[in-house]
SETI-455114 format. One record per residue (C-alpha): residue number from 1; x, y, z. Coordinates in Angstrom, 2 decimals, always signed. Each point is the difference from the previous one (the first is absolute). Example, Ala and Ser with C-alpha at 12.3 -4.5 7.8 and 13.67 -1.06 7.14 Angstrom:
<vexvexs>
VEXVEX, 1, +12.30, -4.50, +7.80
VEXVEX, 2, +1.37, +3.44, -0.66
</vexvexs>
This chain:
<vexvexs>
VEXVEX, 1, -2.38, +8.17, -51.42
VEXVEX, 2, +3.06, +1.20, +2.16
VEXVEX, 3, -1.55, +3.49, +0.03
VEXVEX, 4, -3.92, -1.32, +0.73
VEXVEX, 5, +1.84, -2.04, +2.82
VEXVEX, 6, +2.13, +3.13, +1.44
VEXVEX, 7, -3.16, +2.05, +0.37
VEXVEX, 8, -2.30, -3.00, +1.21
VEXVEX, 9, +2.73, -0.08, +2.60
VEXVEX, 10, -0.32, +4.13, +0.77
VEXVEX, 11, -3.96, -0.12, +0.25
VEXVEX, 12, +0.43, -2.81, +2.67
VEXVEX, 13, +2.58, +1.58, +2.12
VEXVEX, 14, -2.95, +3.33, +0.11
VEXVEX, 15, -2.41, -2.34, +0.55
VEXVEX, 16, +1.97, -1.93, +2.96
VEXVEX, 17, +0.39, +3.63, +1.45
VEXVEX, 18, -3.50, +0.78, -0.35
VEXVEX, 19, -0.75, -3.29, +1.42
VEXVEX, 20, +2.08, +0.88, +2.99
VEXVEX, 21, -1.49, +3.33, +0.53
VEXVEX, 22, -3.62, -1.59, +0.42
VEXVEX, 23, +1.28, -2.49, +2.16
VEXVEX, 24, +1.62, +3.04, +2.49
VEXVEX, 25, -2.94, +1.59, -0.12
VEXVEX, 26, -2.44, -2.66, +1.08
VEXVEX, 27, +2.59, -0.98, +2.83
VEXVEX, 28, +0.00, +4.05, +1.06
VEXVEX, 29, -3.66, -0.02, +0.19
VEXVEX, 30, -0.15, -3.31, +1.87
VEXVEX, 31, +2.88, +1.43, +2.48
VEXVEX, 32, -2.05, +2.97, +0.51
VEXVEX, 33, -3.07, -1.89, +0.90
VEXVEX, 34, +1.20, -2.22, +2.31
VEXVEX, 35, +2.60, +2.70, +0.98
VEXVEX, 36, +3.47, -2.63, -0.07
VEXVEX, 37, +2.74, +2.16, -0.15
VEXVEX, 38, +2.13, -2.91, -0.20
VEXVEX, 39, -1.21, -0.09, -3.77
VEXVEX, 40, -0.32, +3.35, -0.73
VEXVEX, 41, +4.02, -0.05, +0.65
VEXVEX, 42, +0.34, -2.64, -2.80
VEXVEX, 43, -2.36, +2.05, -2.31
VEXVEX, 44, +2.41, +3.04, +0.41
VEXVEX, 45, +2.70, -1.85, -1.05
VEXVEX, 46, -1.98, -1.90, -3.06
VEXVEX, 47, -0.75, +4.04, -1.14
VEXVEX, 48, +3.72, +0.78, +0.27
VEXVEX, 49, +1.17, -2.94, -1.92
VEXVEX, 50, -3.08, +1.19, -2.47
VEXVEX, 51, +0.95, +3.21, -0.17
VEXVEX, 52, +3.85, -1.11, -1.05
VEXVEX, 53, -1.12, -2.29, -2.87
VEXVEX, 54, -2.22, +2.23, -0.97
VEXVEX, 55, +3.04, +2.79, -0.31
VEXVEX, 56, +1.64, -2.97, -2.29
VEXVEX, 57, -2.84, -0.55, -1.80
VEXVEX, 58, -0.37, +4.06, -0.58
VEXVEX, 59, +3.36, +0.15, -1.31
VEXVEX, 60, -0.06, -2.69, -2.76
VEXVEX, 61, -3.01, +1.93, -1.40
VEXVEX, 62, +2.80, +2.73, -1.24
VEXVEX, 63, +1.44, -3.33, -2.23
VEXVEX, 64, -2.91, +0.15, -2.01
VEXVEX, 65, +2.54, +0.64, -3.89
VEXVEX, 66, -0.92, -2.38, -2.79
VEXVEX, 67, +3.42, -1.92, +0.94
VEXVEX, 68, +0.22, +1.01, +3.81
VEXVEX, 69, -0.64, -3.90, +0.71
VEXVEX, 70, +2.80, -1.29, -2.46
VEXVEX, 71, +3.50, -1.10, +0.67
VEXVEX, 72, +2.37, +2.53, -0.82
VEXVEX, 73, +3.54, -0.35, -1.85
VEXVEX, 74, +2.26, +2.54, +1.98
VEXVEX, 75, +3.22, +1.29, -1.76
VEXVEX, 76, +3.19, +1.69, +1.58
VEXVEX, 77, +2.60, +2.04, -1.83
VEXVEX, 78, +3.11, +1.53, +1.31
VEXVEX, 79, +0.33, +3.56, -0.45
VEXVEX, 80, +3.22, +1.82, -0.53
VEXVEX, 81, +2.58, -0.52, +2.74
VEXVEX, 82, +1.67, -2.70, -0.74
VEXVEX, 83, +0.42, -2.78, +2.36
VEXVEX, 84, -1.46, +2.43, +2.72
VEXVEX, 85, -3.49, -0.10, -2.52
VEXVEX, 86, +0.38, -3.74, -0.07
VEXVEX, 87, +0.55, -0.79, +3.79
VEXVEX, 88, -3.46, +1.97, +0.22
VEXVEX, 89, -2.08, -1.32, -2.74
VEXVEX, 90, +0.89, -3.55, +1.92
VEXVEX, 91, -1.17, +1.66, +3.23
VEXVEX, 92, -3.22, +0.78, -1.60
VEXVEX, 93, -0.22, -3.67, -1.47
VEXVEX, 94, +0.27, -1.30, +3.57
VEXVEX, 95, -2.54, +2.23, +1.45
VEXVEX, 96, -2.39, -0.68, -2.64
VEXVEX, 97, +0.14, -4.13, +0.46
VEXVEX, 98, -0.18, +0.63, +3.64
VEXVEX, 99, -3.05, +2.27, +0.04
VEXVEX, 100, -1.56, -3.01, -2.41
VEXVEX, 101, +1.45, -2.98, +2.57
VEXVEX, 102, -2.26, +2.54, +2.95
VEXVEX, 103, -2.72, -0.45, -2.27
VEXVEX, 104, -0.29, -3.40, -0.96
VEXVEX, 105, +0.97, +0.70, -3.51
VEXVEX, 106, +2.08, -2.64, -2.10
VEXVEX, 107, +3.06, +1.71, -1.95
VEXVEX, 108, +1.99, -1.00, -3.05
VEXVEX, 109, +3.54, +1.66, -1.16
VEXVEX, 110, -0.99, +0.15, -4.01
VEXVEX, 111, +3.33, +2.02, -0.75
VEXVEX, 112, +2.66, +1.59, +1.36
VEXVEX, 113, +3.78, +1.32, -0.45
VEXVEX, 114, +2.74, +0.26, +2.26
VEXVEX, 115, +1.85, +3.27, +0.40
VEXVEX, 116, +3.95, -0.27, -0.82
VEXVEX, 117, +0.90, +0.48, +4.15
VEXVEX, 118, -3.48, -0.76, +1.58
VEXVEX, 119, -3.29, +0.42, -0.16
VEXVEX, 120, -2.31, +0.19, -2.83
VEXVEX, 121, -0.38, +1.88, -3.14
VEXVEX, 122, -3.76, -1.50, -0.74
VEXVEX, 123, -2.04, -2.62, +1.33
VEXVEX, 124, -3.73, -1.18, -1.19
VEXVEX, 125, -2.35, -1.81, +2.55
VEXVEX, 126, -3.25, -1.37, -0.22
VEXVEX, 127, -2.36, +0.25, +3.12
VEXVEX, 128, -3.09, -2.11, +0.38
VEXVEX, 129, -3.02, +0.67, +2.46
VEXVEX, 130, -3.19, +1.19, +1.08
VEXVEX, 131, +0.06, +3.78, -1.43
VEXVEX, 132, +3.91, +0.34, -0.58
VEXVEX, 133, -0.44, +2.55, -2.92
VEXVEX, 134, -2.02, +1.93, +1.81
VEXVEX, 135, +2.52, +0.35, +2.69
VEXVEX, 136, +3.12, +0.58, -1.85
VEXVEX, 137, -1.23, +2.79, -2.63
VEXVEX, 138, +0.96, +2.08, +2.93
VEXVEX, 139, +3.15, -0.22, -0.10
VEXVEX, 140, +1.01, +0.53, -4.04
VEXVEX, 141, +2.71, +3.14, +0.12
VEXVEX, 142, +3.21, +0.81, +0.39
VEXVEX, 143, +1.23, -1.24, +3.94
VEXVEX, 144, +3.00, +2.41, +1.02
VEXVEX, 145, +2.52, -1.11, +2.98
VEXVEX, 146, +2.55, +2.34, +2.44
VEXVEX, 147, +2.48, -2.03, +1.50
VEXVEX, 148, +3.37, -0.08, +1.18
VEXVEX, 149, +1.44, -2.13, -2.77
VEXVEX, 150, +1.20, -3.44, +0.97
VEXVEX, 151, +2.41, -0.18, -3.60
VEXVEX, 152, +1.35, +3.60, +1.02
VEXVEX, 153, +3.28, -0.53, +1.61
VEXVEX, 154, -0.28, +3.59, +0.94
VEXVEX, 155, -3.44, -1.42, +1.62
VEXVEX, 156, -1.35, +3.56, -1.25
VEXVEX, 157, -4.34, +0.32, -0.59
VEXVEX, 158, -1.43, -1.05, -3.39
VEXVEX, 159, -2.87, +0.26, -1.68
VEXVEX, 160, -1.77, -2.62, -1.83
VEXVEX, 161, -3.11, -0.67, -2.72
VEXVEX, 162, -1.48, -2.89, -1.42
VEXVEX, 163, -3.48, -0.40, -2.17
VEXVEX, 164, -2.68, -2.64, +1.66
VEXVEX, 165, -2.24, -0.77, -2.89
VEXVEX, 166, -3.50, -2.58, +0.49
VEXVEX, 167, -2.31, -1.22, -2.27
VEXVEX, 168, -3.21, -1.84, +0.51
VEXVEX, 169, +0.54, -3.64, -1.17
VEXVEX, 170, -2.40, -0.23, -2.20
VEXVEX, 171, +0.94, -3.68, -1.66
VEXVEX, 172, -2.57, -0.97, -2.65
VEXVEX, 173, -3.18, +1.48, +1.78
VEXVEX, 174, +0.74, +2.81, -2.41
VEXVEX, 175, +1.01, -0.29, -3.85
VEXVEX, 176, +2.86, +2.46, -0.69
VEXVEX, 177, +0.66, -0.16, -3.79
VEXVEX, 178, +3.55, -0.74, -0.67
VEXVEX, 179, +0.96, -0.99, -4.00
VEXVEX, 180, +2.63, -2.69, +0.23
VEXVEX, 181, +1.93, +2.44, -2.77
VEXVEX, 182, +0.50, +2.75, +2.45
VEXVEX, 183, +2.26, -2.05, +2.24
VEXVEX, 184, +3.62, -0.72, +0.12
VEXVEX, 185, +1.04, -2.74, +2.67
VEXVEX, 186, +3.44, -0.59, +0.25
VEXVEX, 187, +1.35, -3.28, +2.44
VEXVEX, 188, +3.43, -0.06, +1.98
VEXVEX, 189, +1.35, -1.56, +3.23
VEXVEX, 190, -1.03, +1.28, +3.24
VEXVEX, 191, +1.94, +2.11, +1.77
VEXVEX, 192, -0.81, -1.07, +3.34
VEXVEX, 193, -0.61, -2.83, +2.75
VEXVEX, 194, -1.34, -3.01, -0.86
VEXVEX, 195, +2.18, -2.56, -0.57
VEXVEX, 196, +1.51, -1.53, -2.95
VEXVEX, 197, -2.83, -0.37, -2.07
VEXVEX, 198, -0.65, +3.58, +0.11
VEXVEX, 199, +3.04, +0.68, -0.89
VEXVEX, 200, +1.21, -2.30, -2.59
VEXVEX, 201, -3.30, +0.36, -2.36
VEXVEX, 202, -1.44, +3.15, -1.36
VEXVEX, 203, -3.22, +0.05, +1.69
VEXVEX, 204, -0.31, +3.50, +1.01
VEXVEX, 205, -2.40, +1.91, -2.83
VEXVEX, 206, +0.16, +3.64, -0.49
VEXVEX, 207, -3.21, +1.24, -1.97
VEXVEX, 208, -0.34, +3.12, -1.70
VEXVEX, 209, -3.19, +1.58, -1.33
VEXVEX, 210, +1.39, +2.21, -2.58
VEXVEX, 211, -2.82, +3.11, +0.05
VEXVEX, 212, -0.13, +0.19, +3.24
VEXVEX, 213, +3.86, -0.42, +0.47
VEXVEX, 214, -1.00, -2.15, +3.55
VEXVEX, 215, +2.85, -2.56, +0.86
VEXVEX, 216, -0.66, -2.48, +2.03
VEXVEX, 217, +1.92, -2.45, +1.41
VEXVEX, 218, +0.10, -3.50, +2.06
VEXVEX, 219, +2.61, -2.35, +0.62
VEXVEX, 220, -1.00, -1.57, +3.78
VEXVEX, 221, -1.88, -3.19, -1.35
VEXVEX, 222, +1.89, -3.37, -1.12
VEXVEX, 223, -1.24, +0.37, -3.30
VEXVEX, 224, -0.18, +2.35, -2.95
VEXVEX, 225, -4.00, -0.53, -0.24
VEXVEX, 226, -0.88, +0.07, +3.25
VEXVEX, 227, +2.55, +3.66, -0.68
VEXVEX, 228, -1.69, +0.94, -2.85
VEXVEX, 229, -3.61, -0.89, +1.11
VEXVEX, 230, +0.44, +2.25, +3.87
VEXVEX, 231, +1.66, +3.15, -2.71
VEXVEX, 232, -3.07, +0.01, -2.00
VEXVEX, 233, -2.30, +0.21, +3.20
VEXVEX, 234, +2.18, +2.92, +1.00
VEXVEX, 235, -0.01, +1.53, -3.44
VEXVEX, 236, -4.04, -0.39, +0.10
VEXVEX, 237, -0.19, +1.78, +3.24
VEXVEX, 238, +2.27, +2.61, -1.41
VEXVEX, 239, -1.59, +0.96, -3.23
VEXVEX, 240, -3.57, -0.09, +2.21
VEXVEX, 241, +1.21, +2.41, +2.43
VEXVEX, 242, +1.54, +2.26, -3.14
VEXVEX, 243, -3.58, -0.25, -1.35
VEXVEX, 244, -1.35, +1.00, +3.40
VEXVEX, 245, +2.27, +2.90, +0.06
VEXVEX, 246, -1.06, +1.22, -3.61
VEXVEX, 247, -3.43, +0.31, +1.33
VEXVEX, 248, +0.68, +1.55, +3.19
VEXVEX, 249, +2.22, +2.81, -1.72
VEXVEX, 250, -3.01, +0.66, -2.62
VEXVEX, 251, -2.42, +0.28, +2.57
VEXVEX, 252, +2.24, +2.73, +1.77
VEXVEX, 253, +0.39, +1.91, -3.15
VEXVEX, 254, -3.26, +0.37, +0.08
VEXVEX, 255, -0.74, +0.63, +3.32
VEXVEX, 256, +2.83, +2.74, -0.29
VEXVEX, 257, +2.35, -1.63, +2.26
VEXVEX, 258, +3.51, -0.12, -0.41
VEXVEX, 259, +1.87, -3.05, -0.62
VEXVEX, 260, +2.99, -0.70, +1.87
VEXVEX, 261, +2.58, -1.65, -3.21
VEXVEX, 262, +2.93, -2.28, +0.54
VEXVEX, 263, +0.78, -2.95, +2.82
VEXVEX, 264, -2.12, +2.48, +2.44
VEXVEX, 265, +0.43, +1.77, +3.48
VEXVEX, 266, +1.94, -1.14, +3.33
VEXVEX, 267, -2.61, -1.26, +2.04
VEXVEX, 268, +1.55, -0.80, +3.15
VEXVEX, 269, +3.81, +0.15, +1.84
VEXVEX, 270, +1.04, -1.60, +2.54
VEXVEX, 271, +2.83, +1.75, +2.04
VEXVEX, 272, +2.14, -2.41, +2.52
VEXVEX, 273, +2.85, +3.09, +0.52
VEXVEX, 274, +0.02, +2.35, +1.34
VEXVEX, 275, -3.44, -0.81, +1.92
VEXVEX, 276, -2.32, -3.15, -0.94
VEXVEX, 277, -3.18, +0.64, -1.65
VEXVEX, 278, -2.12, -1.13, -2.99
VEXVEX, 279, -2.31, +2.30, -1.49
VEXVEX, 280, -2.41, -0.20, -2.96
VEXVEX, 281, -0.05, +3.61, -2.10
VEXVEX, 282, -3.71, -0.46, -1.40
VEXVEX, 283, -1.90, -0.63, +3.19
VEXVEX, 284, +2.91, +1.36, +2.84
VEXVEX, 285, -0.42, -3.18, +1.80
VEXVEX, 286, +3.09, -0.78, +1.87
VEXVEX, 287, +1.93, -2.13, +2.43
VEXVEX, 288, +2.80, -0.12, +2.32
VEXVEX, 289, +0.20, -3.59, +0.14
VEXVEX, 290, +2.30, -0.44, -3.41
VEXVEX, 291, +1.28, -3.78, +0.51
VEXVEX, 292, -3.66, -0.70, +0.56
VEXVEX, 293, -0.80, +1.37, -3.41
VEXVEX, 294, +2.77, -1.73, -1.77
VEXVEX, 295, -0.88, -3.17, +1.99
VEXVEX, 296, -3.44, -0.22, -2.39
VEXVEX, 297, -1.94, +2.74, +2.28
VEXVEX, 298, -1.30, +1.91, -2.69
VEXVEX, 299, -3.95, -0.61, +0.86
VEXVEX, 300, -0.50, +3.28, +1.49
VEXVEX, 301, +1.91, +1.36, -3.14
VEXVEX, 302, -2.74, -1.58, -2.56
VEXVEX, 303, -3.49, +0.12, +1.99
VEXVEX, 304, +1.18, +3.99, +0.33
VEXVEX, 305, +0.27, +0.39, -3.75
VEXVEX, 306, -3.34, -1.96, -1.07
VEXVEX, 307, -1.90, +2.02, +2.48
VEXVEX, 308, +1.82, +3.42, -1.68
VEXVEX, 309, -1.12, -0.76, -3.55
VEXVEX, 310, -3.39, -0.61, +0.44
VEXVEX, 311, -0.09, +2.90, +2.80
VEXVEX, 312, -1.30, -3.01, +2.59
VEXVEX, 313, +0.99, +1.86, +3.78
VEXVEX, 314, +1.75, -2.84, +2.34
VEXVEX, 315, -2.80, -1.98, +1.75
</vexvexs>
């Protein structure tokens, strides 16, 4: 019902735009007639505001995956570096809820750890909204930072990684088959905020599915089920998206193409020394504006990518 009601909701906004077209076109014809340039001036501007909906509308044809309309589960992880790594997989946490806050979308923190000095060595969010997955398969890769290095005390230029993993959020629309006897879950305290409750009880849940060796944890709601109940969601979306990747990497054998193994490829750095600029390797889009970027303005980023993969040129 949630998906007959999504696309009831696409055909109308089509058929509201069509609606409008016939409507500036009977007003041009009337203008013409009686020769009012006084509406033909409003007419112009109805077309333009057409014509930029219409762009938007464009666009969201290129979401068109089997999960492109989903939520999406989006997962950080430090890379090596230290606290330097940490400090920038928190960066990339805070431009990821901000790009979702531009958007409308509501966020949840399912997981996360502190680094030892600052920062973050992982942290798990979910992001709810109109097309979210669709969005944020974008940016999966490896996200590499130049900087002059605010723990240096030599204040010397470092370079940093981290992984950005997403997943559609499947939930139960889709029945992943998990046997109860493949699982390990393990309880214990949580490690951070939260109050006293948190602390004092051993509601965080750590699940392990043993063939798959996928470890997944949660520890930031007040109880272990509520834990235990958001860690198999995430291990659901995981083993889907392992599935998913299966398939893909037959289909390439076949096809002849080679198969990229491991966490994958660097797909964008962002350089704030000794010049500003954020550039994306697989489609050379790029910016000057770096705070912008890091500030949640990664749209031109993303709607640059989707074109590139299905070989869409910019409208």
């Amino acid at each position: 019902m949630r998906r007959l009601a999504s696309l009831q909701e696409e055909v109308g906004v089509w058929e509201e735009l069509a609606g409008r077209v016939a409507d500036a076109q009977a007003l041009l014809e009337l203008a013409i007639a009686e020769e009012d340039e006084a509406v033909a001036r409003d007419i112009a501007c109805e077309v333009e505001a057409i014509e930029t909906e219409l762009k938007r509308l464009e666009f969201r044809l290129l979401l068109s995956g089997e999960h492109d309309r989903d939520d999406a589960i989006l997962a950080i992880h430090a890379g090596a570096g230290g606290t330097e790594a940490q400090d920038w997989a928190e960066m990339l946490l805070r431009m990821y809820l901000r790009w979702a806050e531009g958007r409308g979308y509501e966020t949840s923190i399912l997981d996360s750890m502190s680094g030892e000095e600052a920062g973050l060595k992982r942290a798990m969010v979910s992001i709810e909204g109109d097309h979210v997955y669709g969005y944020l398969k974008a940016e999966r890769g490896v996200h590499r930072l130049v900087r002059l290095s605010p723990f240096d005390a030599a204040h010397r230029r470092h370079t940093s990684f981290a992984l950005v993993e997403v997943w559609p959020d499947i939930g139960e629309e889709i029945e992943v088959d998990i046997n109860p006897d493949d699982l390990r879950i393990d309880t214990f305290r949580s490690s951070g905020p939260g109050g006293q409750h948190m602390q004092k009880t051993s509601s965080a849940v750590r699940i392990t599915h043993l063939p798959t060796e996928i470890v997944v944890t949660c520890q930031n709601e007040r109880s272990q089920a509520q834990n235990r109940e958001t860690a198999m969601k995430i291990l659901r979306a995981r083993l889907f998206d392992l599935e998913q990747e299966k398939q893909e990497a037959e289909q390439a054998r076949l096809k002849g193409k080679h198969v990229e193994a491991g966490w994958g490829n660097q797909i964008r750095s962002y350089v704030l020394h000794p010049y500003k600029m954020v550039k994306d390797l697989r489609t050379g889009h790029e910016t000057g504006n770096a705070e912008a970027v890091l500030d949640g303005g990664l749209d031109g980023f993303i709607e640059t990518y989707l074109r590139s993969i299905v070989g869409v040129e910019a409208i």
